[in-house]
N, C-alpha and C positions, 0 to 999 in steps of 0.2 A: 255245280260244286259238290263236291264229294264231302260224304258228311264228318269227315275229320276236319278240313277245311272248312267247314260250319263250322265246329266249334271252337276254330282258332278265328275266327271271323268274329265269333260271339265276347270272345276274350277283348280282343284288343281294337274290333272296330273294323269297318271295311279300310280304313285308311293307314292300318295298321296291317295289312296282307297284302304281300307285291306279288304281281303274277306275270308271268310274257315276258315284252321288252323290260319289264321295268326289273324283275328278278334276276335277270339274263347276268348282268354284271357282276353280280354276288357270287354266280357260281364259276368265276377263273379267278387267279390270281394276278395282282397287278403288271407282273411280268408275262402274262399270259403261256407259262408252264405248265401249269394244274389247270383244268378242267374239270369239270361235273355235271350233275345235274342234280336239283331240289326239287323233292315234293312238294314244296310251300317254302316264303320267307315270308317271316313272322320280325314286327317289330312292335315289338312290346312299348310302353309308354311309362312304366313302375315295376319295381320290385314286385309287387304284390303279382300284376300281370307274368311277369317271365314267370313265378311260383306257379301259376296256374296253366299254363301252357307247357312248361316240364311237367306237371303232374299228368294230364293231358296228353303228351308224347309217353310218358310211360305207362301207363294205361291205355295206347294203341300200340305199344310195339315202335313206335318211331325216333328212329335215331335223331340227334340233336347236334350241330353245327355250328359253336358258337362263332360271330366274327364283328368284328369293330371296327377298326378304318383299312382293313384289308391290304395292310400296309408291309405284312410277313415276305417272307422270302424262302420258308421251309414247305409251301402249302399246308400249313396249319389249320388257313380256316377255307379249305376250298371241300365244298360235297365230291364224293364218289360218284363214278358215272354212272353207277347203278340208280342213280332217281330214286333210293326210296330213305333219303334222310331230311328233315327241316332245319331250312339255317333262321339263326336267331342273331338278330341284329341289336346293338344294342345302343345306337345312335340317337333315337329320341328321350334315353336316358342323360341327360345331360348338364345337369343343375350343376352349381357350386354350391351344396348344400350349408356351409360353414365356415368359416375361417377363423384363429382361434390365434391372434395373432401374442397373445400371452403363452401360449404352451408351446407355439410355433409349427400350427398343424392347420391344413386343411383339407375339408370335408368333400369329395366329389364323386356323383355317381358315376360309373362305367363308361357311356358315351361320352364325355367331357373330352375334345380333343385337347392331348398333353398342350399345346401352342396357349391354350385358353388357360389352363391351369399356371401355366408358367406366369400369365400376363395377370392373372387375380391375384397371384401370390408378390409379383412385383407392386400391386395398387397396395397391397397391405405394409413396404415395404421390406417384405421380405423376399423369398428366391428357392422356388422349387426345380432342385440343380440339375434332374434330370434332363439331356438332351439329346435330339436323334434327329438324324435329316428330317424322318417325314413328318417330324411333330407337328403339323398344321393337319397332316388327318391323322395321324395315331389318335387313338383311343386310349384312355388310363387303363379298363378294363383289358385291353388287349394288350399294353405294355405290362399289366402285370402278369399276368397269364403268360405273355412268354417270357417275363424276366428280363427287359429290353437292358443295353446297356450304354453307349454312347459313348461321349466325349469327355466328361465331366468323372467317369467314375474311379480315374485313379486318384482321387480324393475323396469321391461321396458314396461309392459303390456302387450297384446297381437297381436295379428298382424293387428288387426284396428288400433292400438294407436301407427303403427312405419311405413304406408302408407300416405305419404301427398298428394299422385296423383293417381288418374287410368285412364284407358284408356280401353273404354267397347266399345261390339257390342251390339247393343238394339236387344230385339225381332222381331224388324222390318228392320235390316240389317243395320240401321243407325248404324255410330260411334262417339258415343261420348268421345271426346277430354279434358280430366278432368286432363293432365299430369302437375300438377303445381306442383309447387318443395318450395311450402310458407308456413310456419307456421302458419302465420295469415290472412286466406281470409275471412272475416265478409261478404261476396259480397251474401247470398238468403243460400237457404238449404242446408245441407252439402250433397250431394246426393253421394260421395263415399262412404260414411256409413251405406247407402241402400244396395251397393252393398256388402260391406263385411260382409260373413254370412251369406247371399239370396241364398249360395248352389244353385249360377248359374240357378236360378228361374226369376229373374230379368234383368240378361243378363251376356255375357259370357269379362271376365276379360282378357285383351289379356296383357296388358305391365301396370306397375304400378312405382311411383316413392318412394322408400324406407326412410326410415328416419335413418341415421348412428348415431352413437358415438361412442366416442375416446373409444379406446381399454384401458385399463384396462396396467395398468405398473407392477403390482403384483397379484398374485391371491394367497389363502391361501386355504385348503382345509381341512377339518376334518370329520371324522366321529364318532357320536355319539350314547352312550346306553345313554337312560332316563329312569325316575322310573314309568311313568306313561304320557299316551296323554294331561294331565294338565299339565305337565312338558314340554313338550314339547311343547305345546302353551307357557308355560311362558321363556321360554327360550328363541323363537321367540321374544319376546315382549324384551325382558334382548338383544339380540343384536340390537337389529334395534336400541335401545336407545344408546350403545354402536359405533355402526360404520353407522349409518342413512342408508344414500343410500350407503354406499360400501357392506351391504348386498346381495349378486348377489342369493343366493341360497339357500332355506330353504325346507329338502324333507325328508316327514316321510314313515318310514317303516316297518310293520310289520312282529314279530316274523315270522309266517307262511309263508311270502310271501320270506322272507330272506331264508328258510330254503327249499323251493323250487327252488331257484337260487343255491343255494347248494349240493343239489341233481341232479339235472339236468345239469348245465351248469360246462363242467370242467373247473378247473385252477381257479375258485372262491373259494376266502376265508374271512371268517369274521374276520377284523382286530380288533375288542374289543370284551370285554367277552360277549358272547349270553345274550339277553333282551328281554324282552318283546316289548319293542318300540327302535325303530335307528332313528337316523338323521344323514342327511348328508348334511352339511354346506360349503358354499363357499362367502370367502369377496374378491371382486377386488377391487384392490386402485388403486388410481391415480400416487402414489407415487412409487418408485423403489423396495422401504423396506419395505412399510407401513402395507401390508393387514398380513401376520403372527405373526410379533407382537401382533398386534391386537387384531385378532380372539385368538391366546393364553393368553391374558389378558383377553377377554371376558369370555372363554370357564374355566380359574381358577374362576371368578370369580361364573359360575353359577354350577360348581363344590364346592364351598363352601357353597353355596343359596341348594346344595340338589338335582337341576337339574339332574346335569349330573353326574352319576354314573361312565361313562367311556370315553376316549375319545381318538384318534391317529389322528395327523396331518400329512398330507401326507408331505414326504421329499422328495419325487424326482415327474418327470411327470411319473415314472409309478409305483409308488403308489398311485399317483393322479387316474389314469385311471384303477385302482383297483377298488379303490370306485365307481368311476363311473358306470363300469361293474356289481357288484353287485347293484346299481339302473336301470340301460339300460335293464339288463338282467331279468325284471319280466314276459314279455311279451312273450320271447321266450321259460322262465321254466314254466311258466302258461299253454299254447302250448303243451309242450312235457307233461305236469301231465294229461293234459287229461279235458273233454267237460267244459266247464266255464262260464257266465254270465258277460258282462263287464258292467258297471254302472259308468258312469262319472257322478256325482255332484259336487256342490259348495255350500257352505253354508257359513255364516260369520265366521272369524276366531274365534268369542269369540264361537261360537258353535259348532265347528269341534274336541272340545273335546267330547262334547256330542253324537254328531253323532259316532266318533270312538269306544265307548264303548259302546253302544248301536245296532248296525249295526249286531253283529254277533250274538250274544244272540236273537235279533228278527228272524234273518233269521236260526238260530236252531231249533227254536220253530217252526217254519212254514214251513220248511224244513227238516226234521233229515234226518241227515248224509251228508249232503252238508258243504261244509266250507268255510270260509270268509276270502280272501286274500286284504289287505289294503296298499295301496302306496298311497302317497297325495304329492301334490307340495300345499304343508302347509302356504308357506308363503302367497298367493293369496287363500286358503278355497277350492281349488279343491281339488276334493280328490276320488281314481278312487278304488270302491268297488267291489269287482270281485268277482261271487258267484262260486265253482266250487262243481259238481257233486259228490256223493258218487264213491268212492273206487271201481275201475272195471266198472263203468256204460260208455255204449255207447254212440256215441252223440243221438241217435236213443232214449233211453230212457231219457235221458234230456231234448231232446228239448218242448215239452210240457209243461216245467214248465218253462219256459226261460222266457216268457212274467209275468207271475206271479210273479217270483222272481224278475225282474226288476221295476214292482209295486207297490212292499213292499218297494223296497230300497229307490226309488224317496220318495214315499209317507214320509218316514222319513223325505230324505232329505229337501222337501216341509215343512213339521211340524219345523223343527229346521230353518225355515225362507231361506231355499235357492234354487236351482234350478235342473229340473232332468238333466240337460245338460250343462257342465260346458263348453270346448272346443272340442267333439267330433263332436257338432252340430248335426242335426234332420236326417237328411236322410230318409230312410223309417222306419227304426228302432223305430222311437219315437211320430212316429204320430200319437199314441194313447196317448202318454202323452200329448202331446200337446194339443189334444180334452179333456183330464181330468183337467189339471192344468192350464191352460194359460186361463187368465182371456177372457171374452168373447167381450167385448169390443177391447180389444190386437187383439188376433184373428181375428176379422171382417179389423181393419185397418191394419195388413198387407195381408188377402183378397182386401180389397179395392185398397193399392199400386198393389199387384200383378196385377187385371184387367184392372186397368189403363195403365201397362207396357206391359202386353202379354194379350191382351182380346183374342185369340184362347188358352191360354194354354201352349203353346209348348213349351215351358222354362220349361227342367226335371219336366216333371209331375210325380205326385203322392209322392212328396219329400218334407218336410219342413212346409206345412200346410196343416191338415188336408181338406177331402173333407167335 
């Protein structure tokens, strides 16, 4: 053992340093894209511990590789091949340090997978609204870091706008103590802000304080054919006017993308007549009775307007969790069809018609024989464009156009006024778009933050801003 390795041995414990097979995992990404290698993985067991183990890597010169349930899809938390960075785990940090069911906040360190935090905050009854397929191993720390967004957030926002506290190691071993539980602190810069999204470039997110609300006393659930992505924006518009903020859910789904969860994934079925375009719509009310009514007033009403061609209200929770499967399950029939391009944007909602009808038709022309799979969580303009490979092709011979294809897509997205990166965040993945589209001004001042926080670098380099 080399004697840096001593002294992270000394830190956290032998049971606390994975080496061999056991580290092997840590260094790809879940999709097995990214690859690396680490000079050590280090799992800390406290705050106090990662403090001393960053002080430790910067006093050797060693770069630092934060990652949580390894759940990314930008390679964010994957090491470089070059072997000479420590990834820092932060899994055995895991408490629910608090819950504060009067202010409506709870307390949890870093490792706490979001699924666990979801389920303490239902025991208190309350409802921490964040949600994301992989919430059974996301990490809090790792949702905040890269700003995760989900299902839930064209109501609740994304996971900056439901953190009122964190609690960071600096690049320099310091910790900073930002654990406030207030809504309103007017007191200098909001610098948790910095940190959510800085893909742990900035410094490493160890416990954070949550922002709750009241759970939801009815949920109503539907899913919808429309005649057209115009329709489907205006339908959007037809409820929110309709039930305001009891809207929890608004998610578009294309033909193709449907009918690959259908092929692929058994025990799915389409509950209305096959379309071109699907939503699938969810109101939580405050009320006992309230959100089904509701939604079936709304849902006759944009059935008369032309909207909606079709529609079934789910009657029990497991036709609720039908629908959902057929939205959950893109990711894993996308997967089994074989090599694919994934493309997170955002654009405004008034343009996410545009963008929808236009996206595949570009990407035909510039590609033939590739085809274009579309899911959007519509009511926030995210909307995640997935290019997959012709018929029998290899990853071997797609991967070469991978960058291209992703080029074209952003490049739209950019023209209809919106962003290549909606809630996946940069990682290594996008740091050519970042160097194309990110205005240059932007660019240099968060250069500028960065150097001022980490002037050797060693906060996951090569991640989030271009060189």
């Amino acid at each position: 053992m080399d004697p840096f390795e001593a002294a992270l041995e000394a830190i956290v414990g032998a049971q606390g340093l994975l080496r061999g097979a056991d580290a092997a995992p840590h260094c790809v990404d879940w999709r097995g894209l990214y690859r690396g290698h680490a000079r050590a993985v280090v799992r800390p067991a406290s705050t106090a511990e990662v403090a001393r183990v960053v002080a430790l890597c910067r006093e050797h010169g060693v770069p630092i590789v934060p990652q949580g349930g390894n759940t990314g899809l930008v390679g964010g938390a994957t090491p470089s091949p070059a072997g000479d960075s420590m990834i820092l785990l932060t899994g055995r940090m895991n408490r629910i340090r608090e819950i504060d069911a009067a202010n409506g906040t709870l307390t949890a360190e870093a490792g706490a997978p979001l699924a666990v935090v979801r389920e303490a905050a239902a025991e208190s009854g309350l409802m921490f609204p964040l949600s994301i397929g992989s919430e059974g191993s996301a990490q809090i720390g790792g949702v905040l870091a890269a700003n995760a967004g989900g299902s839930g957030t064209a109501r609740y926002g994304n996971a900056r706008d439901l953190a009122l506290g964190l609690e960071v190691v600096l690049p320099d071993g310091r910790v900073w103590n930002g654990l406030r539980k207030l809504r309103k602190d007017n007191s200098g810069y909001c610098l948790r802000h910095l940190m959510m999204g800085a893909e742990g470039t900035l410094g490493i997110i160890t416990a954070a304080v949550l922002r709750l609300v009241p759970a939801p006393r009815s949920v109503a659930t539907a899913f919808c054919s429309v005649s057209s992505t115009a329709a489907g924006v205006a339908l959007l518009s037809t409820l929110r006017t309709a039930m305001g903020g009891d809207l929890h859910t608004f998610e578009y789904m294309s033909r193709r993308g449907l009918g690959l969860v259908l092929r692929h994934i058994p025990g799915t079925r389409l509950p209305v007549a096959p379309a071109d375009h699907h939503i699938l719509v969810e109101f939580a009310a405050a009320t006992a009775d309230g959100a089904r009514p509701a939604l079936e007033e709304a849902l006759s009403a944009a059935y008369e307007e032309g909207l909606v061609t079709d529609a079934v209200l789910a009657d029990s929770e497991t036709a609720r969790a039908g629908f959902w499967r057929l939205r959950e399950a893109f990711a894993e029939a996308q997967v089994r069809h074989g090599p694919h391009v994934k493309c997170d944007i955002a654009v405004p909602i008034s343009a996410a018609s545009r963008f929808l009808d236009t996206v595949g038709p570009t990407c035909a022309r510039a590609f033939p024989g590739c085809s274009v799979v579309l899911l959007s969580h519509l009511g926030d303009g995210n909307i995640h464009c997935n290019v997959h490979a012709p018929e029998g092709w290899a990853e071997g011979d797609f991967s070469p156009l991978r960058e291209e294809i992703a080029g074209r897509v952003d490049a739209l997205a950019v023209e209809c006024g919106g962003t290549f990166s909606a809630e996946h965040g940069i990682g290594a993945a996008k740091l050519g778009e970042m160097a194309r589209f990110k205005d240059p001004v932007e660019l240099e001042l968060m250069r500028t933050l960065r150097r001022a926080l980490d002037p050797d670098g060693l906060m996951n380099p090569g991640k989030l801003i271009p060189a």
